[in-house]
C-alpha positions in Angstrom: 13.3 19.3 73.5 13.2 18.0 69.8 10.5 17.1 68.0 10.5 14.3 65.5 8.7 15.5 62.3 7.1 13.0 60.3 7.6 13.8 56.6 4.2 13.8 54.6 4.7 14.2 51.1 6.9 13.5 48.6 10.7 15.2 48.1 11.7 16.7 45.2 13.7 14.3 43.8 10.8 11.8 43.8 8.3 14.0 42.1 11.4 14.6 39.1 12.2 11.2 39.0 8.2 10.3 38.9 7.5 13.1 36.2 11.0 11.2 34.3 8.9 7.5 34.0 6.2 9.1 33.5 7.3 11.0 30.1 9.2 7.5 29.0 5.9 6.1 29.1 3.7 8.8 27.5 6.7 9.2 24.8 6.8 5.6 24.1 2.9 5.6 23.6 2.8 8.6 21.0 5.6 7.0 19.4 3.7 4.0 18.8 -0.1 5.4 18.0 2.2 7.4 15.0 3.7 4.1 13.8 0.9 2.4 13.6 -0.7 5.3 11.5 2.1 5.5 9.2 1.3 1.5 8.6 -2.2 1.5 8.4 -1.6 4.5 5.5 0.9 2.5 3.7 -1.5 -1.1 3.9 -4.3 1.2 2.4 -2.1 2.6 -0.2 -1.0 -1.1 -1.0 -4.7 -2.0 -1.2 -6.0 0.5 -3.2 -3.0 0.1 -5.7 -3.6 -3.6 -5.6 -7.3 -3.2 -6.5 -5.8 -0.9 -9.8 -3.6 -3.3 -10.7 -6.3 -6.4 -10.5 -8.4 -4.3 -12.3 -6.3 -3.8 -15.0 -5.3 -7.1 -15.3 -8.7 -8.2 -15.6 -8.8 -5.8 -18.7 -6.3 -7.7 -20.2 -7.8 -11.2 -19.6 -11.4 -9.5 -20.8 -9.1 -8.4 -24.3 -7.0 -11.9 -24.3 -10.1 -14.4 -24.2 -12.3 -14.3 -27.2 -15.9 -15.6 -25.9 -17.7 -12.3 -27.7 -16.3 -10.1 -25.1 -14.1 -8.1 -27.5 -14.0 -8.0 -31.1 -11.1 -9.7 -32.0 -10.0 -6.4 -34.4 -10.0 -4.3 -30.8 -7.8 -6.5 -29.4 -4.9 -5.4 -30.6 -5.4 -1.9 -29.7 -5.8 -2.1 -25.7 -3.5 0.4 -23.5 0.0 -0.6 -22.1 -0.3 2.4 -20.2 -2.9 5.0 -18.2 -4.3 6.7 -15.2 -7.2 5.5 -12.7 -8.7 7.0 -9.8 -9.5 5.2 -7.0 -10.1 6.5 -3.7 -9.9 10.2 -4.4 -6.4 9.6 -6.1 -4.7 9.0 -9.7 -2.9 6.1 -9.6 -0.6 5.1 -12.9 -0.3 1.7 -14.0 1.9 -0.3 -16.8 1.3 -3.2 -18.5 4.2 -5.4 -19.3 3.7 -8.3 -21.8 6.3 -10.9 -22.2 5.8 -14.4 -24.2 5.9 -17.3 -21.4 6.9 -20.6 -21.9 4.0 -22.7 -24.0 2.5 -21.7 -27.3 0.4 -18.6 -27.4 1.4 -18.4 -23.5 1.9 -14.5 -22.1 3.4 -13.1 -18.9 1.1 -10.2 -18.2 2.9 -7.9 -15.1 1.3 -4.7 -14.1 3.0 -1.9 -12.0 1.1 0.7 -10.0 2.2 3.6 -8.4 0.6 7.0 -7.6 0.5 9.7 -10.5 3.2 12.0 -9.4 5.8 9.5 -8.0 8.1 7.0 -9.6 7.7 4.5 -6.9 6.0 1.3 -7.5 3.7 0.2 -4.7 2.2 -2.8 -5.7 2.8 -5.2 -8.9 0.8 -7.9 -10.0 1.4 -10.9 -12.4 -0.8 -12.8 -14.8 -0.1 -15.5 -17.1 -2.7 -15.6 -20.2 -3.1 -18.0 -22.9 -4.4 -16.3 -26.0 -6.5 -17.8 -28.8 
């Protein structure tokens, strides 16, 4: 007499190969939430960099036009150079100046990167007619 067992459950080798997919899927999704971290910390770093170099070059435009904003004896004397904090952190900018075509015409470029690295994150350009 033999008896005919009917198999409830799974085998082994389904439970591995189930436990396999499974790990693709959970790998692929951690991999994914950490990408999209690491991008949404570089597009704040670009912001926030952005914001230092507008400001700056708003500076310059505030020092370029006359219209009783700045003497025009402090003029000469604003920074190429400095240190802001924005957002908890020291960001370092540069000013570059560089005639443009047209009279009394300047390209005004400004380069911001955080304090202790030499990397530039964002630049900005501004072209500024003087009086």
């Amino acid at each position: 007499m033999s008896r005919h067992r009917s198999s409830r459950g799974f085998t082994l080798i389904e439970v591995v190969v189930a436990i396999f997919i499974l790990s693709l899927v959970l790998g692929g999704a951690i991999s994914m939430v950490d990408q999209y971290a690491d991008q949404r910390g570089r597009i704040s770093s670009k912001l926030f960099a952005s914001q230092v170099a507008w400001n700056t070059l708003l500076e310059q435009y505030r020092y370029a036009q006359g219209e009783g904003w700045v003497a025009r004896s402090e003029r000469g004397n604003r920074p190429r150079k400095g240190v802001e904090q924005q957002h908890g952190q020291n960001w370092r900018w540069q000013t570059q100046v560089e005639p443009a075509m047209g009279k009394d015409m300047y390209r005004y470029e400004v380069r911001v990167g955080l304090e202790n690295d030499q990397r530039t994150i964002s630049a900005l350009s501004l072209y500024i007619i003087e009086d």
